[in-house]
C-alpha positions as CSV (number, residue, x, y, z in Angstrom):
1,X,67.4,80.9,17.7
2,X,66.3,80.1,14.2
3,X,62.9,82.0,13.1
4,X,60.4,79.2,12.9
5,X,61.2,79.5,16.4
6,X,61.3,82.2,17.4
7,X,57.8,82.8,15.2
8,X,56.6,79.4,17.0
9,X,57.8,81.0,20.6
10,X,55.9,84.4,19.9
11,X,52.6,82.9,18.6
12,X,52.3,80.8,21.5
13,X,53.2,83.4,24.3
14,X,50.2,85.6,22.6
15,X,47.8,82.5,22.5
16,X,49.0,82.0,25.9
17,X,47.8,85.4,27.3
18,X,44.0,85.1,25.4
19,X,43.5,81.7,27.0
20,X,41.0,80.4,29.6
21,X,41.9,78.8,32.6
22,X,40.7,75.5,30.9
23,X,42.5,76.1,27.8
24,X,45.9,74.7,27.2
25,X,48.4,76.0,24.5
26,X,51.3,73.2,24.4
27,X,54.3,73.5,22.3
28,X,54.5,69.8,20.5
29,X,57.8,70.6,18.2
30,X,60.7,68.4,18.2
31,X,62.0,65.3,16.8
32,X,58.9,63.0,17.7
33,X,56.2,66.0,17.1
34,X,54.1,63.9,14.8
35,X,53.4,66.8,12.2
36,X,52.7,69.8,15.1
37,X,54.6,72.6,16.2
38,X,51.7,74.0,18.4
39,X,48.2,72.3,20.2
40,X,45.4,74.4,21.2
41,X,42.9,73.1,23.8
42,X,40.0,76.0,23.4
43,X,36.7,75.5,24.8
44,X,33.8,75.1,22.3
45,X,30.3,77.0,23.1
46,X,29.0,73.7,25.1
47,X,32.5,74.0,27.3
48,X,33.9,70.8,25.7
49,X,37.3,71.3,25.1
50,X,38.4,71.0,21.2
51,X,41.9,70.6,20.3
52,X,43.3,72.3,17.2
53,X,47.2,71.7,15.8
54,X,49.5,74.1,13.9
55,X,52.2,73.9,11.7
56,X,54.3,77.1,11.5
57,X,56.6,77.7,8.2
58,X,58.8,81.0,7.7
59,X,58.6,82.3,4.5
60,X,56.1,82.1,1.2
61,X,54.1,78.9,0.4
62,X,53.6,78.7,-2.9
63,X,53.4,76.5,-5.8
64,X,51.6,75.9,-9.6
65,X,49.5,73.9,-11.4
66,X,52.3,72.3,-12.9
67,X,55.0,72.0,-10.0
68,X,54.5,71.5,-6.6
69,X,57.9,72.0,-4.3
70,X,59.5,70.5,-0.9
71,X,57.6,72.9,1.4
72,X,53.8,72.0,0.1
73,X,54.7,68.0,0.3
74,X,56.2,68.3,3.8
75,X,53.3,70.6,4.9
76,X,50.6,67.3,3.4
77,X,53.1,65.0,4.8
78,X,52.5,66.9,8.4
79,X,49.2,67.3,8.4
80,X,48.4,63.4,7.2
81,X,50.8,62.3,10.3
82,X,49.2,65.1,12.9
83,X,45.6,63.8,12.2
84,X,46.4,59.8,12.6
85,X,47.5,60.5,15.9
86,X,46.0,61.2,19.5
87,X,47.6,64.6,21.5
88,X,48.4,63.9,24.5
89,X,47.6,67.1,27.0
90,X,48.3,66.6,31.2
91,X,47.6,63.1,30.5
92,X,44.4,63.0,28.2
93,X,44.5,62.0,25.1
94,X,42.5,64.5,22.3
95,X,41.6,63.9,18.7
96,X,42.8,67.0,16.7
97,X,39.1,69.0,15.9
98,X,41.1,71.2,13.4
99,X,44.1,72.6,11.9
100,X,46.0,75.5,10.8
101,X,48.9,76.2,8.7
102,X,50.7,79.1,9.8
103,X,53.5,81.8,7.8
104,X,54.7,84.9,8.3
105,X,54.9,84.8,4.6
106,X,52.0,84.4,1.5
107,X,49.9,81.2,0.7
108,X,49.3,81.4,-2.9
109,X,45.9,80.1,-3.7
110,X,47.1,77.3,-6.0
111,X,49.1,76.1,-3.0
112,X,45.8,76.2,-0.5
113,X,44.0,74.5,-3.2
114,X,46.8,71.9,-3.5
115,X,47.2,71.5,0.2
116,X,43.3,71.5,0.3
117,X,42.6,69.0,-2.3
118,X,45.6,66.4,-1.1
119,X,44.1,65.9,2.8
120,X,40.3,66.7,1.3
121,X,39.8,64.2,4.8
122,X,41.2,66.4,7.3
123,X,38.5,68.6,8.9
124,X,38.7,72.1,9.4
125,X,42.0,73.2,7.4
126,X,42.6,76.7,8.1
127,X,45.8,79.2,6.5
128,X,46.9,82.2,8.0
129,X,49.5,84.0,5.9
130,X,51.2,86.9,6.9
131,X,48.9,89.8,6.4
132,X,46.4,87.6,8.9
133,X,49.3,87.1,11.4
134,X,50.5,90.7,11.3
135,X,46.7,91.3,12.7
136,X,46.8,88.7,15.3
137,X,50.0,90.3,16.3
138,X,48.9,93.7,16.1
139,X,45.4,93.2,18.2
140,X,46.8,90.7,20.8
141,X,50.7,91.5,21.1
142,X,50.7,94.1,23.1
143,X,48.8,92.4,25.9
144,X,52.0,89.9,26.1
145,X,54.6,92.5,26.7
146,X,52.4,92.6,30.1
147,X,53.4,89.9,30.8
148,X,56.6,87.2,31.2
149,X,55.9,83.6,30.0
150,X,56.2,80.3,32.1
């Protein structure tokens, strides 16, 4: 199994364990994934349900003022596709509310500014680098091992 997914596979069998009844994790990756590894249904305060994308990466994002590299254009590239499309959940079809990029590496800032700045359109851009995911991993992952995934 290559890491991105086994990194995909672990985030979504946590996200999997906090959801709602409602709430619908649904891993999108593939040849025809239209910029998403992972959709999040979550229910907002009014009970409407929001859907949010992410794009998982292994390793560091990073890049300068004067170079940008491969991994920051594909991750603009994904996020431009992802957000001119409808997700398609159990048959209804969802506007993306949100979206984070995901590493189990470091986002340097001029690469978050970059990424930022390039889909200044897209609503709710949210990165969680490794020290964030190490958290969500810590707090939630041992509630998983409770449990076997579908």
């Amino acid at each position: 199994m290559r890491p991105e997914e086994k990194l995909r596979k672990k985030i979504k069998s946590i996200l999997k364990v906090a959801q709602q009844p409602e709430e619908r994790v649904v891993d999108q990756c593939g040849p025809v994934e239209f910029g998403l590894d992972l959709v999040m249904l979550k229910l907002d305060p009014f009970g409407q349900l929001r859907a949010f994308g992410m794009q998982i990466k292994v390793g560091n994002i990073s890049c300068s003022k004067k170079k940008t590299n491969a991994k920051v254009k594909e991750i603009i590239g994904q996020l431009a596709v992802a957000f001119g499309k409808d997700v398609e959940v159990n048959g209804k079809a969802y506007r993306l509310d949100g979206f984070y990029v995901v590493t189990d590496g470091e986002i340097n800032q001029f690469a978050r500014e970059y990424i930022s700045a390039a889909c200044r359109g897209i609503r709710n851009l949210h990165f969680i680098d490794g020290q964030s995911l190490s958290e969500f991993f810590s707090k939630f992952g041992p509630k998983v091992s409770q449990f076997k995934e579908t």
